[in-house]
N, C-alpha and C positions, 0 to 999 in steps of 0.2 A: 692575948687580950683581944677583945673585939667591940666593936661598938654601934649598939643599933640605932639603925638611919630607915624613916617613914618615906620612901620616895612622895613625892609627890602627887606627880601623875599616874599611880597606877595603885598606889593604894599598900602597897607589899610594906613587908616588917622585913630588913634585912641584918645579918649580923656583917658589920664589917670588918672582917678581918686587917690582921695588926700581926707584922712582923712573918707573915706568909701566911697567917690562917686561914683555913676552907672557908666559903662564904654558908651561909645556911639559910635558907629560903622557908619558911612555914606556909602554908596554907594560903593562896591570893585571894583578897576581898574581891575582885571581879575576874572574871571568867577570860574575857580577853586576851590572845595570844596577841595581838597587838600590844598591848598594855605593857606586856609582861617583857616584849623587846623592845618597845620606849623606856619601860624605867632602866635595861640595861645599858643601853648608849648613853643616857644621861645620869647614870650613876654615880660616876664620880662628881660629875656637877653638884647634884644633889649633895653628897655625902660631905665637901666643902663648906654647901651653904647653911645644911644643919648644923653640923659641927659648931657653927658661927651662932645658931639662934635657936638651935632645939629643937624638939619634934612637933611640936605645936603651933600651929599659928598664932603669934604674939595674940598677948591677953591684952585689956585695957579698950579704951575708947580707938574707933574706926579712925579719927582724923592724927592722936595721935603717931599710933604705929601703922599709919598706912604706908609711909618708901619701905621701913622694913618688912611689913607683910608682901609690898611688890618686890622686894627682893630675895623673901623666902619662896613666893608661888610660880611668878612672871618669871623674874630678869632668868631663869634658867633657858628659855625656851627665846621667849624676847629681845631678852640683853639688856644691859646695864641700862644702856641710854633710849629703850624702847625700840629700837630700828632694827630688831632681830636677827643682829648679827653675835651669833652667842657659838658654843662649842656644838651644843645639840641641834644647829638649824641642818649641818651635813646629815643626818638620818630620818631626817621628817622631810615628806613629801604630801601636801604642800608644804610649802617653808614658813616659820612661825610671821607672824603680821607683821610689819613693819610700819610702826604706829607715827614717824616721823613725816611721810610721804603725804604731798598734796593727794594723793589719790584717796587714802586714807584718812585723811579729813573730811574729801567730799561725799565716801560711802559708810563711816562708819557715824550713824547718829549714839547719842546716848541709850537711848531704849533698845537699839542692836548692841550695845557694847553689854549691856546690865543681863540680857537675855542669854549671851553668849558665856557669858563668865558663868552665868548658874547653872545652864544645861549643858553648856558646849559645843562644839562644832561637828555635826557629823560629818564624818568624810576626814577629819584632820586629827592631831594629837592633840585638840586643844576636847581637855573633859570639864564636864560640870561641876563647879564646888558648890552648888546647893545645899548639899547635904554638911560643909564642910565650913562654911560662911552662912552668917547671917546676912539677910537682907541689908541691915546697914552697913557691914563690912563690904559687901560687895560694892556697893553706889560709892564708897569711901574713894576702892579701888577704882572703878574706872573715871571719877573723878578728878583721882590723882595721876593717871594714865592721860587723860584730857587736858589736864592742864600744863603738863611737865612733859609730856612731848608732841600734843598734836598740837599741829599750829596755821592759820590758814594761810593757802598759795601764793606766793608772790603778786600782784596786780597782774604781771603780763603771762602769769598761768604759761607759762614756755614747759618747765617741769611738768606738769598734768598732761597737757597736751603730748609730749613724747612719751608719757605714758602712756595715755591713750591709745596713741598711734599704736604700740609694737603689741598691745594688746588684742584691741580690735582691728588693726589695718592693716599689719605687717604680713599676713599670711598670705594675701593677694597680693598687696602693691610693693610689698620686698622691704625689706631695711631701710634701703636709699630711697623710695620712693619710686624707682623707676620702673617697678613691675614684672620684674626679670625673676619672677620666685616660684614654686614646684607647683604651684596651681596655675599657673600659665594657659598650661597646653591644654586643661580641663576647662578653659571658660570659653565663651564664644557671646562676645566681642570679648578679648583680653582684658585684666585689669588697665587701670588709666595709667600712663607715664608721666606722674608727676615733674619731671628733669627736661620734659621736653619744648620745645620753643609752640610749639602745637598747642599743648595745656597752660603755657602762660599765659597765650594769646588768646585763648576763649576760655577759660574760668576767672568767673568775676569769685567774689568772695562771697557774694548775694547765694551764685548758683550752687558754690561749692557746700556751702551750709545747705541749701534745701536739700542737694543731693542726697547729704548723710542723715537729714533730718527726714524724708521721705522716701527715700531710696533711687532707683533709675530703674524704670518699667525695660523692660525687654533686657537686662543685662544681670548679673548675678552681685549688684549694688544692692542689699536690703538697707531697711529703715532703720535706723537707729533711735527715734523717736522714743521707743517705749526701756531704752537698755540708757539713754546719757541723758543728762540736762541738755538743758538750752548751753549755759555756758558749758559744760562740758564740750559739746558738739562744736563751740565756737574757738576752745581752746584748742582742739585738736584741728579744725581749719587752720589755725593759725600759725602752727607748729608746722602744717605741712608748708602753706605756703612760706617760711619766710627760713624753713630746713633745706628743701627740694626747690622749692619755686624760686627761691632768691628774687624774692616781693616784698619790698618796706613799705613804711603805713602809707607812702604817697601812693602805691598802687594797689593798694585798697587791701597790704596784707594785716593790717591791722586798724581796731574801729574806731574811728577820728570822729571829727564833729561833720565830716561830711558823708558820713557812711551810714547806710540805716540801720536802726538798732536790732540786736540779734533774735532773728526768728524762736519765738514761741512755741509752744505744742501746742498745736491742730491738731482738729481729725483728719486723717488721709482722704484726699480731694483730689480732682484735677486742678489747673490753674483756670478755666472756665468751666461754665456750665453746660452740659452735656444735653444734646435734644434725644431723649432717650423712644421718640413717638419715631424715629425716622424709620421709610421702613427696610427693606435687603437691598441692597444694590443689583443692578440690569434687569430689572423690574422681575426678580427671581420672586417667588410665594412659597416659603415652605410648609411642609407639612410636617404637621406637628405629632402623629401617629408614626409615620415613618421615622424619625426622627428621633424619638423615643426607642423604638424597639435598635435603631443604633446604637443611643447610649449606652444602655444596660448591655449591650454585644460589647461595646468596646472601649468605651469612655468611662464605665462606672470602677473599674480595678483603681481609676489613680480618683479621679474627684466624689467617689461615693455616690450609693443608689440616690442618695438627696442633696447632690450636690453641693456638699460642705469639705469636700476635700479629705474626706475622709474613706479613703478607700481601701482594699487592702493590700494597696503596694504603696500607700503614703508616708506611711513610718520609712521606706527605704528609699526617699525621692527627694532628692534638694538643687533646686528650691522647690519646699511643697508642693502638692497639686491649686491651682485655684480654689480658692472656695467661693461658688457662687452666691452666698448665702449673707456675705460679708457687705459692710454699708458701704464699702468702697467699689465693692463690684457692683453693685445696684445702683451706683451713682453715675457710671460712666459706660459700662456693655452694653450699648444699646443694640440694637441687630448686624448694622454695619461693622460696627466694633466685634463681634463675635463671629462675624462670617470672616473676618479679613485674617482674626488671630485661629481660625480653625484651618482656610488655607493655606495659611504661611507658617503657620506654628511661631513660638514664642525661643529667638535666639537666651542661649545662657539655660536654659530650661531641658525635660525632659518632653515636650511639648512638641508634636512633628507636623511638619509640611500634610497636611491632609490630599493637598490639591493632586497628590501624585497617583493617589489610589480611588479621589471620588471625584465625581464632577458638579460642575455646581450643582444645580440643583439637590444634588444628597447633602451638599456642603449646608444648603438654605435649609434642608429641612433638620439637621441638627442643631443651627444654629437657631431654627425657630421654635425649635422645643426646650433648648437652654431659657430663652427668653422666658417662654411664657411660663414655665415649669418652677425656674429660680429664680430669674432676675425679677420678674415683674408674679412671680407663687409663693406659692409656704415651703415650697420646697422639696412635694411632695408627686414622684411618677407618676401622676392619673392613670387609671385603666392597667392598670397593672397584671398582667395575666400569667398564670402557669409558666406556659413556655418563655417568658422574659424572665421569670424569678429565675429559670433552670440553665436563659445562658447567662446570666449574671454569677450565678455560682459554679459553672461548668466544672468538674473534676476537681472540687474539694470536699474535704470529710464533711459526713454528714450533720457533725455538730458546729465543723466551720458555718457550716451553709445555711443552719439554725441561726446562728448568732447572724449571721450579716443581713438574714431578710427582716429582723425586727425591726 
């Protein structure tokens, strides 16, 4: 005897055999070798859960049989109680959602849950039931998903925050906070050491939020701005300090009624305003021809012929090249600013000491062509001639060298 089971996830008609019988596979509705070895590791799951409710997605109204429809489609992959801890999470890479977690509250909205359930996730085992669900059955579902296991973070977001943390911070500053982790030896200045009597004493909780909310210029600190909220950003301050820092709310590890309320998203600024008229330093003049024909010699491989960072060593460069082009670079490179990071180059960066190989004045005159070209131009190498376009693309194919002078 044998009994056929519709896997879920991959679409297949399988005969299940009973009492030792060969299994029998007919013809797969999708093409997918993926597919075809999800529905096997989750097989027997499957073949339980039908056995219970049959091969169709319960009939009748959405609010009715919606736990049983999330127990015919979901709790396979999910779990019973949503927190996708189930049999099939050991063969899925990523691991199915865990719909329980403050994290999971704060990123998943309803119009991503409803979009997700119909087309799917690329990249994961989770497929679209569009075709398989109506539109009301689906909203039913994540409705019912929403209400029965997402639930929002405690007040003092301690759980988000340690999520945070081991997400976005743990790769540099280590588990413990103390910064002792395999990117070490690659950064220059090190990550921070959270643990140490050094970083209690000079991070307020003001700084440590702007830090992560605009980054730390010359160190391999980027912005987190555009990737967390406000409170996101705040909860993960707060987890470090009071994980690592061993800082209670009297020393400002948490936001009291004497603490200022948590930084907003801005546009990336300085903390003052920049005199961008000032002109080089040791009364240097550059020249802006010279200057130019340096660029495109040596500068244009990482920030691009127009200065937007796009060059064609920028894909393999972190942290990117500059772009001059950006409202934040326009806001604060004024010529001083650009002569000082050309001779000294930019620590944490691929960005070199220039002073070694030019002497000022070469230094003034590329610093005076950045200026006038992108900080204060369109963007665009005036006067642009033959021999620049030729060392700008020196010894690449001819179609490389087509595409990059457009």
């Amino acid at each position: 005897m044998a009994a056929n089971i519709s896997c879920p996830w991959t679409g297949v008609l399988v005969s299940m055999p009973v009492l030792g019988e060969n299994i029998r596979m007919p013809a797969l509705k999708i093409p997918a070798l993926a597919g075809l070895i999800l529905g096997v590791l989750v097989l027997p799951l499957a073949a339980s859960s039908y056995a219970a409710y049959g091969q169709s997605p319960p009939a009748g109204t959405p609010g009715k049989g919606v736990e049983r429809l999330y127990q015919q489609i979901c709790a396979a992959c999910h779990g019973d109680q949503g927190n996708g801890q189930s049999r099939a999470r050991f063969g899925l890479n990523p691991p199915p959602r865990d719909f329980t977690t403050p994290e999971a509250w704060d990123e998943l909205s309803r119009e991503r849950m409803l979009t997700s359930v119909k087309y799917g996730r690329p990249g994961t085992a989770m497929v679209g039931w569009g075709r398989r669900l109506s539109d009301q059955k689906i909203a039913a579902l994540v409705d019912y998903v929403r209400s029965q296991f997402m639930h929002p973070p405690a007040a003092d977001s301690s759980v988000l925050g340690k999520q945070l943390y081991k997400k976005h911070c743990s790769a540099c500053h280590a588990d413990r906070g103390n910064g002792a982790s395999w990117a070490r030896n690659s950064l220059n200045p090190p990550p921070k050491n959270f643990t140490s009597a050094a970083s209690r004493a000079v991070l307020s909780r003001e700084r440590m939020i702007t830090s992560v909310t605009y980054g730390r210029p010359g160190t391999a600190m980027m912005p987190f701005s555009s990737r967390l909220s406000s409170q996101q950003i705040a909860s993960v301050v707060d987890y470090i300090r009071s994980e690592f820092m061993r800082l209670g709310s009297t020393d400002g590890g948490k936001q009291g009624a004497n603490t200022p309320p948590i930084l907003a998203k801005q546009p990336l600024q300085p903390a003052h305003k920049v005199d961008m008229s000032l002109p080089l330093p040791n009364g240097l003049v550059g020249d802006y021809q010279r200057g130019r024909r340096f660029f495109l010699h040596n500068c244009f491989s990482c920030h691009g012929r127009q200065g937007n960072g796009k060059g064609p060593r920028a894909d393999f460069i972190y942290p990117p090249p500059r772009n001059f082009l950006a409202v934040k670079s326009r806001s604060y490179l004024n010529r001083p600013a650009l002569f000082n990071a050309i001779s000294k180059g930019i620590n944490g960066s691929v960005m070199p000491s220039w002073s070694k190989v030019l002497d000022q004045q070469q230094i003034a005159d590329v610093a005076e062509f950045v200026f006038a070209a992108f900080i204060r131009g369109d963007g665009q190498a005036k006067h642009s001639t033959a021999n620049d376009q030729a060392a700008a693309t020196g010894g690449l194919p001819p179609q490389k060298k087509k595409a990059l002078l457009k």
